[in-house]
C-alpha positions in Angstrom: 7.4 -23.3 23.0 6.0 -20.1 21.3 6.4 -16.9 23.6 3.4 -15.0 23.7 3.0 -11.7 21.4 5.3 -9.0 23.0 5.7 -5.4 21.7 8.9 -3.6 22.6 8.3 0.5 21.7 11.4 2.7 21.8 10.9 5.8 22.7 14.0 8.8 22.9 13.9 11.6 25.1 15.9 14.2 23.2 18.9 13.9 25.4 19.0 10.1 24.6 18.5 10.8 21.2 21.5 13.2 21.7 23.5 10.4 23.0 23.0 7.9 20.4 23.6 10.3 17.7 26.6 11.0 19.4 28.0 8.1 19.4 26.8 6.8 16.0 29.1 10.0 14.6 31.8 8.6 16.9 31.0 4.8 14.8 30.9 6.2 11.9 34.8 7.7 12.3 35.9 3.4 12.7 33.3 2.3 10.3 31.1 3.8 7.3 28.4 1.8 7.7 25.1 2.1 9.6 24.7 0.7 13.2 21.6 -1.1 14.2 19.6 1.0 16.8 17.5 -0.8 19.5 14.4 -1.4 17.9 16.0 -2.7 14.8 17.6 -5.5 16.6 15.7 -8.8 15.6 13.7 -10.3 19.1 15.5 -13.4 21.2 13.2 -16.3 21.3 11.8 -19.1 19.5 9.3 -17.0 17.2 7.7 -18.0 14.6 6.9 -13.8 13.6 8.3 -10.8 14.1 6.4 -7.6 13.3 8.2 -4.0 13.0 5.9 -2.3 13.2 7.3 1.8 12.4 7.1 5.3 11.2 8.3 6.3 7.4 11.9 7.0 7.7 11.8 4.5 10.8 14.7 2.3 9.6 12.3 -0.2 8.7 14.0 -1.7 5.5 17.4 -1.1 6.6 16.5 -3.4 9.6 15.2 -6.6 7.8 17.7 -6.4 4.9 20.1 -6.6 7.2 18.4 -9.6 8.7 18.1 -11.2 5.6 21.5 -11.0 4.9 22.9 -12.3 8.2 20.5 -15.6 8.1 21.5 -16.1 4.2 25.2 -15.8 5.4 24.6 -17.9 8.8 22.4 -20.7 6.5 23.8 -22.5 3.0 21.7 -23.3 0.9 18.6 -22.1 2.8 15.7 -20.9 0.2 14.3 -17.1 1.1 11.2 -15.0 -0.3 11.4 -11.3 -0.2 7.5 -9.9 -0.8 6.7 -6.4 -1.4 3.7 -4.5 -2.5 4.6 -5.0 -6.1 7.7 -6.4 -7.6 9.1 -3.4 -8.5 9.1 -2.3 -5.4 10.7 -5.4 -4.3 13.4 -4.7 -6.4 14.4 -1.7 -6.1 13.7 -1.2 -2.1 14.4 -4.7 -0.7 17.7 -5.3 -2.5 19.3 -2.3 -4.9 17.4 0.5 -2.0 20.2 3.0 -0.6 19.6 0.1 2.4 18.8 -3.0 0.3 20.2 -6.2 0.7 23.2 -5.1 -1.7 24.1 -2.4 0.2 25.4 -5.0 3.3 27.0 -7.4 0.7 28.0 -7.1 -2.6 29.2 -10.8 -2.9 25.5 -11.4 -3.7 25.1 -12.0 -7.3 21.5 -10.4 -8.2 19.5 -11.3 -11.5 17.1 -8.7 -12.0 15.5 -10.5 -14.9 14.5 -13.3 -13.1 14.1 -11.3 -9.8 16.8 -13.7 -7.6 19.4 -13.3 -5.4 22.2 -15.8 -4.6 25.1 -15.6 -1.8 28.1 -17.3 -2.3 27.4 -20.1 -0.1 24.2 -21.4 -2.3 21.5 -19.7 -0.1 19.2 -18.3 -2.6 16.6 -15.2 -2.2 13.3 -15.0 -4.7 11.4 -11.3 -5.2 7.6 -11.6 -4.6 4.9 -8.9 -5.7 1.6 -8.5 -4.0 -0.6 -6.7 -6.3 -2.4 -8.6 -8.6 -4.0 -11.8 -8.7 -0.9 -13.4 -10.7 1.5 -12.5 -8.3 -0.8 -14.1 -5.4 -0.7 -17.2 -7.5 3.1 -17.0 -8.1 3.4 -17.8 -4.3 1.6 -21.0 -4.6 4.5 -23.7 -5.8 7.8 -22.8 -4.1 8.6 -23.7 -0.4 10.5 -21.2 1.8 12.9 -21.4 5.1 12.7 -17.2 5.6 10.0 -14.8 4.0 10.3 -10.9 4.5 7.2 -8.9 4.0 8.1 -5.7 3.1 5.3 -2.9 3.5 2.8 -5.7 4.0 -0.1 -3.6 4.8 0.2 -1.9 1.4 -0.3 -5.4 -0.4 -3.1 -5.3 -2.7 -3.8 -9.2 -2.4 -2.6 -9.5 1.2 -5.0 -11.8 2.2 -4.5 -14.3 -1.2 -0.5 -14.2 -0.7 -0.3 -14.5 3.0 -2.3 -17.9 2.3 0.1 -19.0 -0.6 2.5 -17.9 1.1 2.2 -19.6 4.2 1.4 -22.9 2.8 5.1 -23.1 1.3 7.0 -21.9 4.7 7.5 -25.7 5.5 11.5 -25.7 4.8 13.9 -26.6 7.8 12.9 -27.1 11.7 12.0 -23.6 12.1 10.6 -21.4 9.6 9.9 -18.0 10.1 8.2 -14.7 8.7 9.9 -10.9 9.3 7.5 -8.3 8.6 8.3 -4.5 8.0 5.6 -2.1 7.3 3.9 1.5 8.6 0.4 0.1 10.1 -2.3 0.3 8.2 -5.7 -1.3 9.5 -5.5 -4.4 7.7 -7.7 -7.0 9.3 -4.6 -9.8 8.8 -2.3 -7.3 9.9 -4.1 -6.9 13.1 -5.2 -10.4 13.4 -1.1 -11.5 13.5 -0.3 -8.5 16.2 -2.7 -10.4 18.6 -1.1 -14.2 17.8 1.1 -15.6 20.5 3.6 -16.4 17.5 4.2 -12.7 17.1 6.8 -10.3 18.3 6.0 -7.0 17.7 8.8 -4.1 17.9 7.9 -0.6 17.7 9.6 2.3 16.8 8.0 6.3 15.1 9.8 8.4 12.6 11.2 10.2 15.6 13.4 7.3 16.7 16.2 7.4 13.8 18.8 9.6 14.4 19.8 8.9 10.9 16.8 10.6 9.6 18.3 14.6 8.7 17.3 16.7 11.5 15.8 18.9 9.4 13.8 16.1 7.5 12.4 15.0 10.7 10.8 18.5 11.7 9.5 19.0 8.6 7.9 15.7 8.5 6.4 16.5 12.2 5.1 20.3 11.0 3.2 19.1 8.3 1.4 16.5 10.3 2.0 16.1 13.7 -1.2 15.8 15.3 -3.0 14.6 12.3 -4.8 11.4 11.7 -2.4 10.5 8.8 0.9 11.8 11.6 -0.2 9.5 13.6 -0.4 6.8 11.6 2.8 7.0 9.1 5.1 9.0 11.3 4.0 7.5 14.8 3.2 4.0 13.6 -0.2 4.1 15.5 -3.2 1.4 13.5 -6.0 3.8 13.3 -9.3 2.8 13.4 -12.0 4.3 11.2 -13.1 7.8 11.3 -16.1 8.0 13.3 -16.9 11.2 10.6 -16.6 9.3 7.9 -19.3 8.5 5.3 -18.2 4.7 5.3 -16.4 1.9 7.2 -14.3 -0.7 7.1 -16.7 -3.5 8.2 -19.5 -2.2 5.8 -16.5 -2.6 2.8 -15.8 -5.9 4.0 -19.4 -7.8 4.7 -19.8 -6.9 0.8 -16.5 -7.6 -0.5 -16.6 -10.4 -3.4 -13.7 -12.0 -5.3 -15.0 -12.4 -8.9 -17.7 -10.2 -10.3 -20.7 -11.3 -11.8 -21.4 -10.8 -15.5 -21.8 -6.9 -16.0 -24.3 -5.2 -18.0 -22.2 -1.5 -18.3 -18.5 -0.8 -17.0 -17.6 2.8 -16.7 -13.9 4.4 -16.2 -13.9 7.3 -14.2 -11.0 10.0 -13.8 -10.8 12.9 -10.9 -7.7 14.6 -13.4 -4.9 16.5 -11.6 -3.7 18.9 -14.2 0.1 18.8 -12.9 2.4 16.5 -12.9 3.7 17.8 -9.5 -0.1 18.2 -8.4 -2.6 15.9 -6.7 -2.9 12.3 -7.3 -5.2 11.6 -10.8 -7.8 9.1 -9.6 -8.9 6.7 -12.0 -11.2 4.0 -10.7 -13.0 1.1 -12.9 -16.7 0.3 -12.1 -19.4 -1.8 -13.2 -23.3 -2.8 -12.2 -24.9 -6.1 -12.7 -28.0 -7.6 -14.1 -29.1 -7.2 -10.2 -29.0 -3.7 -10.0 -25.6 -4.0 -7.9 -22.5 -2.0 -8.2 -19.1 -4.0 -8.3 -15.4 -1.7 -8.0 -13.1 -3.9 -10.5 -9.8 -2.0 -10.7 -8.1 1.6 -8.9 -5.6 2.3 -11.2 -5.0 5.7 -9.6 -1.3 7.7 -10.4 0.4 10.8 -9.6 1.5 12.4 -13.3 1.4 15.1 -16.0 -1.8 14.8 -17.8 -0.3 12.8 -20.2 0.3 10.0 -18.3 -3.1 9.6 -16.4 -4.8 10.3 -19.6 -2.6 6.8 -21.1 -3.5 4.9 -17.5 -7.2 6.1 -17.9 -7.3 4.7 -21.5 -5.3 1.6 -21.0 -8.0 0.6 -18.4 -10.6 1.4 -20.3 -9.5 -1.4 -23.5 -8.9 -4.0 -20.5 -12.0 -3.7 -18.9 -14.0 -3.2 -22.2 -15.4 -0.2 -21.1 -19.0 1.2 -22.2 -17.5 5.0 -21.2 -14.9 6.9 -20.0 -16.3 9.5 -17.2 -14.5 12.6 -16.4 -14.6 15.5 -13.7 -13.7 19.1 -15.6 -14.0 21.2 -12.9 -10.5 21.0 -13.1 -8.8 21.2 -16.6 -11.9 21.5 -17.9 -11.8 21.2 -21.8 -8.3 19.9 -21.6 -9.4 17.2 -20.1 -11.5 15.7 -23.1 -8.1 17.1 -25.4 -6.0 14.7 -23.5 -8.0 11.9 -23.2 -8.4 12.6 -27.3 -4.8 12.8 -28.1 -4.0 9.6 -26.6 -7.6 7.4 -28.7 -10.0 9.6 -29.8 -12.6 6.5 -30.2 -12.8 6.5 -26.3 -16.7 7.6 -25.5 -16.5 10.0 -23.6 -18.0 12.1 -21.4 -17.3 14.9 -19.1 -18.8 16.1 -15.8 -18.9 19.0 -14.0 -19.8 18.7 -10.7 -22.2 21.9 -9.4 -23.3 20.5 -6.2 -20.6 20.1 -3.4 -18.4 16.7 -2.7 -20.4 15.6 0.8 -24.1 16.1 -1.7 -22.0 14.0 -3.9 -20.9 11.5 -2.5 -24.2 10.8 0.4 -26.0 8.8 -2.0 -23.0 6.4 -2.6 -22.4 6.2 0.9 -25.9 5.1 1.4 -25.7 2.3 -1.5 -22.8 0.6 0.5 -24.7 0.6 3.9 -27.1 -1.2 1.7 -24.1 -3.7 0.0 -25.5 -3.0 -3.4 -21.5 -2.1 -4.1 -19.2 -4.7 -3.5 -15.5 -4.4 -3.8 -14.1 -7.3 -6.4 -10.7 -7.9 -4.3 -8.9 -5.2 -2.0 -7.7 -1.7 -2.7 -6.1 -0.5 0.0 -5.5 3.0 -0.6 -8.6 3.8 -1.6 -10.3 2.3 1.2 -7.7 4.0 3.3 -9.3 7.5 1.8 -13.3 6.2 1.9 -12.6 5.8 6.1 -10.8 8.5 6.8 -12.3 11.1 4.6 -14.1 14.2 6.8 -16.6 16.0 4.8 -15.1 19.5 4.5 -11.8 18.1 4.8 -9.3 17.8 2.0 -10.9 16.3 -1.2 -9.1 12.5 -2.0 -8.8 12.0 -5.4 -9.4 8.2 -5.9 -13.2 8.5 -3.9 -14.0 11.3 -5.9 -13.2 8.9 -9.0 -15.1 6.0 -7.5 -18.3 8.1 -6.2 -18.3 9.9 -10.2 -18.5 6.0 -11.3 -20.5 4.9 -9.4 -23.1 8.3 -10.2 -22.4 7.3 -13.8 -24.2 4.0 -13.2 -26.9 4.0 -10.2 -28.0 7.5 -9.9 -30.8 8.8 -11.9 -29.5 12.4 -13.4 -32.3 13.7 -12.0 -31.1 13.3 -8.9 -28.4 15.2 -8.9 -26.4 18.5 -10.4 -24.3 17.9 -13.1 -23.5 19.2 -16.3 -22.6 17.5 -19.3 -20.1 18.4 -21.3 
């Protein structure tokens, strides 16, 4: 029988903390490896999930690659998928991470080219991504005893791999799902903390001792007491901001898969002019026959100039592109030099925005109350910015990309500020 959903959260008072650390050092002398701490220890029970649910730096990986590698050693044979947010990610986290799989064994024979993992006794481990529609459908045909979810809530086609995903766990008498991930407000994510099938462990960034001191109050300067503290370093799910220009449920009553036939598709780049700078937000967009707005791609990247300026292009040949739209109140001039250098056919044209962000971006906002823009699939960290965003707070690169697009094709330029350039 299914115990209902239970959440364990481990909190340490600094003199407990004290005392594990102490005796982790005094571990550490017999053996070099890690120790699981409390709320890494997998749930007793007959569940189907468990959830946990933790801070960055939590000890999150370290937990369910360890998992992984005990049920592969406990289980011949036994057929396991290890999803993360893109197969990359996958690789190098879940398996050749400082605490990948490899780390606890290196008896297991790893093929990177074919992204799979066997153990000695035949039980076999296949890497997953979860970002693009090909990887959801790469889910579809093989059948599973085990599946780890790394960073699930990052997963640009949750929704379409959870499905294909859970349609193959039918191997053995018992098949079950570990999940690892820093909350986001995913409505899945919340959805499966609520399911009797769930156990849900807790933990923040404070509760691993083996996080450098010095790391750890950094980490909790820069943003303790912040919306984004609370949410990546105390593993809180945040609902929207009630400041915010938009919210989640208006996103999600006009969310469409497949896009309609499109009449103009525009590229548009909010440039960082470092590579050590800002995110470069680069956003694909187009409108319809109907007047409406559709998001197709956020192909947004942290870069030299250089680099963004190849993403920006490369998305502009895939989606066939009418125009590449730029912001040069940054860069300026250099940006239309870079975006040159790397295909001078690109037509292109630069903005520079007069009018502040909140002028800006109001008339989008409005156009989503209206659902005359619909998202064509998820993108998370974008979405993440368009509910969180405080007017007068710190400007997020990817919405100022999107809302430029979106001007490009909706607004009149009468009704607003801009210089061409």
């Amino acid at each position: 029988m299914l115990r209902n959903s239970v959440t364990k959260s481990w909190k340490l008072s600094p003199a407990q903390r004290a005392s594990v650390e102490l005796e982790l050092r005094r571990r550490r002398r017999l053996a070099p490896r890690y120790v699981l701490l409390p709320h890494q220890v997998p749930p007793d029970g007959d569940w189907l999930r468990w959830i946990l649910l933790a801070g960055r730096g939590g000890g999150k990986t370290f937990a369910n690659a360890h998992y992984v590698d005990t049920y592969a050693r406990a289980n011949p044979g036994h057929r396991i998928a290890i999803i993360a947010p893109t197969l990359g990610d996958a690789r190098k986290t879940c398996v050749e991470g400082v605490t990948g799989i490899l780390s606890f064994n290196r008896n297991v024979k790893f093929n990177r080219s074919w992204g799979e993992l066997h153990w000695p006794n035949g039980a076999q481990g296949t890497l997953f991504g979860a970002h693009t529609p090909d990887d959801a459908e790469r889910l579809r045909g093989p059948q599973h005893h085990l599946v780890w979810f790394e960073e699930m809530a990052a997963a640009r086609q949750l929704d379409d791999c959870w499905t294909n995903m859970r349609l193959g766990l039918r191997l053995g008498d018992r098949p079950r799902v570990i999940i690892s991930t820093t909350p986001k407000p995913r409505t899945l994510l919340k959805h499966l903390l609520e399911d009797p099938g769930t156990v849900v462990t807790r933990a923040t960034t404070q509760d691993n001792p083996y996080l450098h001191e010095s790391v750890r109050s950094e980490l909790y300067r820069l943003y303790e007491g912040t919306r984004i503290g609370r949410q990546e370093l105390g593993a809180e799910i945040l609902d929207d901001n009630p400041d915010a220009l938009w919210t989640r449920d208006e996103i999600e009553d006009a969310r469409v898969m497949r896009a309609p036939e499109l009449s103009r598709i525009v590229v548009s780049v909010d440039p960082s002019a470092t590579s050590g700078g800002n995110e470069c937000g680069i956003t694909v967009q187009g409108i319809g026959a109907d007047g409406q707005g559709y998001l197709l791609d956020d192909v947004s990247l942290q870069g030299a100039p250089h680099a963004w300026a190849r993403e920006a292009v490369t998305a502009y040949h895939k989606w066939k592109a009418d125009r590449l739209v730029a912001e040069t109140n940054q860069g300026g001039e250099m940006v239309r030099q870079t975006i040159a250098s790397i295909d001078p056919s690109v037509s292109y044209r630069g903005v520079h925005a007069s009018r502040g962000k909140l002028t800006r971006a109001e008339p989008i906002s409005s156009f989503y109350q209206q659902q005359r823009i619909h998202h064509v699939g998820c993108f998370p960290e974008l979405e993440d910015e368009m509910c969180s965003w405080q007017p007068g707070g710190e400007s997020p690169n990817r919405l100022d990309a999107m809302v430029h697009g979106f001007t490009e094709l909706m607004i009149s330029k009468r009704m607003v500020e801009i210089t061409v350039v």
